[in-house]
N, C-alpha and C positions, 0 to 999 in steps of 0.2 A: 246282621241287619239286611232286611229286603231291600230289593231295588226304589219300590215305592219309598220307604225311609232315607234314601241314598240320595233322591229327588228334593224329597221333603229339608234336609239337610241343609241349615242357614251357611250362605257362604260369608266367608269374614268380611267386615266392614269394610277391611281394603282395597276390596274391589271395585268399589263406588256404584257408581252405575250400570255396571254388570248386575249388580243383584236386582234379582227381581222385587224383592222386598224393599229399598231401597226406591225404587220405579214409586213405589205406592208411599213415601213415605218424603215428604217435602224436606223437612228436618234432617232425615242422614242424607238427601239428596246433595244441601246446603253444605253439612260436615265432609261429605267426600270431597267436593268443590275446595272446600276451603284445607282439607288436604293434599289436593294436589298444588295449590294455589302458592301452599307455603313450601312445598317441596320447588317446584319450579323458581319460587323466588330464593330460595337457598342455594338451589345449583345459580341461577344468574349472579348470587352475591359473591359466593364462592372464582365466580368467573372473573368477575370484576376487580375482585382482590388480586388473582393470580396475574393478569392484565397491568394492576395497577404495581405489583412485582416486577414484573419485567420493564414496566417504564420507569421505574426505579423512582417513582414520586415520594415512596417514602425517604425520609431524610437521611443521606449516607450511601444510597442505592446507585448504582449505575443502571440506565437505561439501555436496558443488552437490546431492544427491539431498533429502536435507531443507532445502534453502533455497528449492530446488524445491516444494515443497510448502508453504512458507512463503509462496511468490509465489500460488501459489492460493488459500490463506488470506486474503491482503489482498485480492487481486483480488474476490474475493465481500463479503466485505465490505463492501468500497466499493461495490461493484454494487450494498446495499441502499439506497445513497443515491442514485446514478444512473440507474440502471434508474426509480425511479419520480418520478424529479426533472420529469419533461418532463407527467406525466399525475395527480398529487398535487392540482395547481391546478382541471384539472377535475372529477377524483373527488370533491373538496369542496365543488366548488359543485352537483354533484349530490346531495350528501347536508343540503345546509344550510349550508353552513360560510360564513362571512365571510372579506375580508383580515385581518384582523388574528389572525384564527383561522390561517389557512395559518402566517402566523409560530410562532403556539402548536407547529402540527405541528410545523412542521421541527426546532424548539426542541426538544421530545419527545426525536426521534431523539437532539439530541446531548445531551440533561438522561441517557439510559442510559447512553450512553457515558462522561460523567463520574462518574456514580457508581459502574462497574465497572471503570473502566478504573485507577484507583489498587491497589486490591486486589488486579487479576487481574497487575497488575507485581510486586508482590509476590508473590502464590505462583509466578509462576515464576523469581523467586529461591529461594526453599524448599521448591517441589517438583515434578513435573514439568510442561516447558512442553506435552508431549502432552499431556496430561490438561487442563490448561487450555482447550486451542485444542479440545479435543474438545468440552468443554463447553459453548464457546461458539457452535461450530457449532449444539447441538440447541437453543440458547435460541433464535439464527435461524431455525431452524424451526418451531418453535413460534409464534413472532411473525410468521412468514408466513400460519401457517396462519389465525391468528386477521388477518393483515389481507385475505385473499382473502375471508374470512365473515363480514367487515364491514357491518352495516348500515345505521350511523349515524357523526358524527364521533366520536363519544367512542369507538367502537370502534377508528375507524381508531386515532383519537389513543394509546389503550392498546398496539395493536398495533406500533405505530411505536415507541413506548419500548422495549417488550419485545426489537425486534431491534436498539434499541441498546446493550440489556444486551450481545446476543448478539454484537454487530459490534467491540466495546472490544477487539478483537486487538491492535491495532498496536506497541502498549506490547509484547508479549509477542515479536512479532515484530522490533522493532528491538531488543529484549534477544538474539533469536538472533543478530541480525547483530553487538551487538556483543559480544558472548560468542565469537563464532566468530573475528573478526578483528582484527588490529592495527587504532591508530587511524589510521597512515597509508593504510590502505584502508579504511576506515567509510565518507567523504562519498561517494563515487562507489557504492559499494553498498547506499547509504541511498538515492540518488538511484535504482537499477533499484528498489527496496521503491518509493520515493514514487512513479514511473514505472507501478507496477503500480496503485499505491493512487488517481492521477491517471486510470488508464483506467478504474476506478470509476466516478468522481463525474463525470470531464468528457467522457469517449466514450462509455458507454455511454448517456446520453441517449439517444443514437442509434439504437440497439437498442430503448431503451422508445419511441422514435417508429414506429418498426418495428412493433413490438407492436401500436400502433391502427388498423392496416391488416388486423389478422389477424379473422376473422369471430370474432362475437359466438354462442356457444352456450349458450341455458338461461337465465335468469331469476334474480335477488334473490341471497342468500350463494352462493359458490362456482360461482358463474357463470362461467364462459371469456368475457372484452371487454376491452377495451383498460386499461382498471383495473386488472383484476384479473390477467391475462396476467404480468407482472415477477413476484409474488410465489409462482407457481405456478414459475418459471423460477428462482427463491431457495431454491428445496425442495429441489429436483433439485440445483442448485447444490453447498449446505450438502451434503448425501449424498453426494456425489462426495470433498469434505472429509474428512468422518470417515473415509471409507474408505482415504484414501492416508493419511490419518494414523496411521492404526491400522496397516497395512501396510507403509510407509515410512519416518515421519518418524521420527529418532532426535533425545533431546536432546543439546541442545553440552555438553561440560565445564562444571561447574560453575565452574572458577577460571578458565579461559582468560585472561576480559578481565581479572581482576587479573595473572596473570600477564604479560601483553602492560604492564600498566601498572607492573605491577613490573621490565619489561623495561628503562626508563632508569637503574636501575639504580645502581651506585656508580662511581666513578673514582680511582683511585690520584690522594694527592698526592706530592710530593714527596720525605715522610718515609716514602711505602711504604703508608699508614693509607686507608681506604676513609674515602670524602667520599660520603654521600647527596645525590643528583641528582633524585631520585624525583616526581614534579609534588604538589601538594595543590590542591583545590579552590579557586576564586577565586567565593565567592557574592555580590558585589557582580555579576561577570560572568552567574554563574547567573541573575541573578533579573532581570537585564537581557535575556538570551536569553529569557525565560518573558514577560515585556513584547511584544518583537518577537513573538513566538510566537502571542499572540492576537492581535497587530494583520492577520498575515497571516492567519490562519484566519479572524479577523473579517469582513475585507473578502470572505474567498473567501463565508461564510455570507451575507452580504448579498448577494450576489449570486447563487447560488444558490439563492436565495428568492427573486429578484423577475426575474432575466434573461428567463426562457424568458417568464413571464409580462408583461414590459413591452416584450418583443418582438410578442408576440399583440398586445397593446394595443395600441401606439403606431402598426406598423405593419399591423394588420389582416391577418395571418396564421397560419394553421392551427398546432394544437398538435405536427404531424409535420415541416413546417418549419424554427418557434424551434427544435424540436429538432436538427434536422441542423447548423442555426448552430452551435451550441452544441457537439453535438461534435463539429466542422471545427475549434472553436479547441482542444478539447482534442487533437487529434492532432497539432497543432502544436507544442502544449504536451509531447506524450509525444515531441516530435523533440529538443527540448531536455535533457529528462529523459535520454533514450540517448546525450547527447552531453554528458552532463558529466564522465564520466573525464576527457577533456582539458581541459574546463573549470576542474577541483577542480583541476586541477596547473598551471595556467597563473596562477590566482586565488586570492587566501588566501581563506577564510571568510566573514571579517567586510566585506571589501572587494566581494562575491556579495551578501552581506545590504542594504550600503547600496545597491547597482543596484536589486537589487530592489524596497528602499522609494524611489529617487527615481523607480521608472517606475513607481509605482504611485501617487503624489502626482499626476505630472503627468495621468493617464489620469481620475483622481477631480474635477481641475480643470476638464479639459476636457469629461467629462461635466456638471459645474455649469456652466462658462459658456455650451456649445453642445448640450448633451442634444438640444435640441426642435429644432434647426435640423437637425440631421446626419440625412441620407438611411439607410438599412440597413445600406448598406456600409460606410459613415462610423462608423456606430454599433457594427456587431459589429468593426470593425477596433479601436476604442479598449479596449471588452470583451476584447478579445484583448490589449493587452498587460499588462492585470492578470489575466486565466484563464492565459495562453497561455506568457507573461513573468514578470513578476514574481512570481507566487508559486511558479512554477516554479523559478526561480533564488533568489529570498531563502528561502525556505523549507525545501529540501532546505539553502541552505549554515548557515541556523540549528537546523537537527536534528545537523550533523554538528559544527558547533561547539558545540553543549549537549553533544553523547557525551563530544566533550574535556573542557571544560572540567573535567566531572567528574572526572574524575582517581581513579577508583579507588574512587569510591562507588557502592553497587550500584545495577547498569546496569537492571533489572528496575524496580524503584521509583519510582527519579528518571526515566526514560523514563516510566513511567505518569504523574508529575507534570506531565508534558511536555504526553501526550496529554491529560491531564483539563484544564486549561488553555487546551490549543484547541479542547476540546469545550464548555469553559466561554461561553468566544468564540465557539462558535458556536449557543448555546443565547440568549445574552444579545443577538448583533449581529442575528441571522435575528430572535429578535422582533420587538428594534426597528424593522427594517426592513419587517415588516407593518406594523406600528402607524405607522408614519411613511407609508407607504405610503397606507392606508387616513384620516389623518387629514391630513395635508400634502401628497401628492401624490408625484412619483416626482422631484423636484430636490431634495425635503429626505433622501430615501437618500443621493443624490450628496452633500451638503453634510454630514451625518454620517461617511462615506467622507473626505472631504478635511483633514477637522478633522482626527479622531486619526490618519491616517497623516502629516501632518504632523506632530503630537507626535513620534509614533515614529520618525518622523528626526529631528529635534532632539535627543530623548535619546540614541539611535544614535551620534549625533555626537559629544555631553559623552564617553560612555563607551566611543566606539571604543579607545582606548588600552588598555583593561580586557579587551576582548576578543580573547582570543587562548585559548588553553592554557592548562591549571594553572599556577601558580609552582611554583617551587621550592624544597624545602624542605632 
């Protein structure tokens, strides 16, 4: 074929408007139009469905786009306790502060979190949880801002409350998780929430060790230095926050989790007559979980208060260091955390809880009898399986047995009771363990540690039987 014929050569219809023959011809003008017209609405419909997947509207779905947003929620959060866990000890003693004062701090942080974190359960049962999370976002930043322009402890100390006002999420965010799902998926996705809330407090150390390597710019309030660095990265943080919140997150159904719990539902007898099956509350079980509850956050607070710092101490090492110890055990800890779906289905609840409290006896023990003999490795190895273990495994499986056993009481509430309890625990055990600290020495921490987790097995024990699921009513 000549060139002229090459010319001459009708191009396929699909090119619409490129064809020249098409130019001259109104009707395939129209046809191409109305080809691309359905192609484009096909890709938008196609868009809309996969959209309407991830918001999980169809019935049965989880809504991964605001749970998503939920997970950044916690994650910051916790990072106000992380982030400046590793450089708290020496900002204070640059400002004047004592041991016994550091316990006050840390104390601070969780004394916010229990007085907002009941309330803020509640209104996101009665109105919305955006609105909530949003709010608590700018209390964090406000409380950053006042702790980067800190110039004395009483400031830090203010400041530190103010972002625990701001940080009392969790309550609001384990109300999404369980609003959004049946109970036989809550523990495993209680465990990614706690996994998130875990890289908080026990990896980002890491990142604040990071941060005392970064140059020092400018002098007195709101100076760029290894201090003040975490809560300038808290700013930015919180902003990012508001912003998918405002833009993405949707609230869950209000009835969901009753509905899921009204899902056991009736069963035909005999005679044809509907038998309620429906679970009720067991608050002898309640209030045994809320027991367990502080015993783990307790010991996580004592230790959190005095780790990084009787790392420095004992063994004569940089505050960037303790740090990286410290979150090497937490990534450990977050390997656990990603691997408990098979875990929750291999394992009932209550029988995760007791692992958890006897390896947290024995690690407490063995800190008291060999603290001062054990080498580094020796030392952050035993740390690790109460950071690492144990309250990785008893703790996620005593959050998903508290959602149970509730049975249909609002999830918003009783989770805040939850949180305010081991914020209570951690305001109460982090003192004590300055004060013990600074007046006894670092074997009467251990020896505190060993007592009541020892109780809290023993009771464990009496009232395993108790712990399970609602009864039946």
């Amino acid at each position: 074929m000549d060139a002229e014929g090459l010319l001459d050569k009708k191009v396929p219809d699909g090119y619409g408007a490129l064809n020249a023959d098409n130019l001259e011809n109104p009707q395939e003008v129209r046809a191409s139009s109305s080809y691309y017209a359905s192609l484009f609405s096909s890709s938008r419909e196609n868009l809309a469905n996969a959209w309407t997947g991830l918001r999980g509207r169809e019935q049965g779905n989880l809504d991964w786009i605001s749970l998503v947003v939920v997970y950044w929620v916690t994650l910051v959060s916790e990072g106000s306790r992380g982030l400046v866990l590793p450089s708290q000890w020496p900002f204070l003693e640059t400002l004047h502060g004592s041991k016994s004062f550091l316990g006050v701090l840390v104390a601070s942080f969780s004394f916010g979190r229990m007085i907002s974190t009941v309330p803020l359960g509640f209104l996101s049962d009665n109105f919305s949880m955006k609105i909530v999370l949003v709010a608590c976002s700018f209390l964090q930043i406000l409380g950053n801002v006042m702790y980067t322009g800190a110039m004395n402890k009483w400031a830090v100390l203010l400041a530190r409350t103010v972002i625990g006002f701001g940080s009392a999420t969790m309550s609001v965010c384990r109300a999404h998780v369980t609003r959004s799902l049946p109970r036989e998926r809550r523990t495993y996705h209680f465990a990614y929430l706690s996994a998130l809330q875990f890289v908080g407090f026990a990896c980002l150390p890491g990142a604040g060790g990071l941060m005392a390597t970064l140059p020092e710019i400018g002098h007195g309030a709101f100076s760029l230095n290894e201090y003040r660095y975490p809560g300038y990265f808290l700013i930015l943080a919180n902003i990012i926050a508001i912003a998918v919140l405002m833009t993405m997150y949707e609230d869950p159904p209000p009835n969901s989790a009753q509905n899921a719990t009204a899902s056991s539902a009736t069963a035909s007898n005999r005679n044809g007559s509907s038998v309620s099956t429906r679970a009720r509350p067991d608050f002898v079980a309640l209030s045994v979980c809320l027991v367990i509850n502080v015993a783990f956050r307790g010991i996580v607070a004592q230790l959190e208060t005095v780790a990084a710092p009787f790392i420095m101490e004992k063994f004569s090492v940089s505050l960037s260091t303790a740090s990286y110890y410290v979150s090497c055990l937490g990534f450990i800890g977050l390997i656990v955390y990603v691997s408990f779906k098979p875990i929750s289905r291999a394992f009932s609840d209550r029988l995760l809880v007791l692992v958890g409290l006897v390896v947290a006896v024995v690690a407490s023990v063995l800190f008291l009898l060999f603290a001062d003999q054990m080498p580094i490795v020796v030392w952050v190895s035993v740390l690790g399986l109460i950071w690492s273990i144990s309250y990785p495994v008893g703790q996620t499986a005593i959050l998903g047995l508290f959602s149970k056993v509730l049975a249909g009481l609002p999830a918003g509430g009783f989770l805040g009771l939850f949180s305010a309890a081991g914020s209570l625990a951690r305001l109460l055990f982090a003192t004590a363990a300055g004060i013990s600290w600074n007046n006894f020495g670092r074997l009467s921490v251990f020896s505190e540690m060993a007592i009541y987790m020892t109780l809290t097995l023993v009771i464990t024990a009496l009232f395993y039987p108790r712990l399970k699921s609602g009864r039946s009513i």
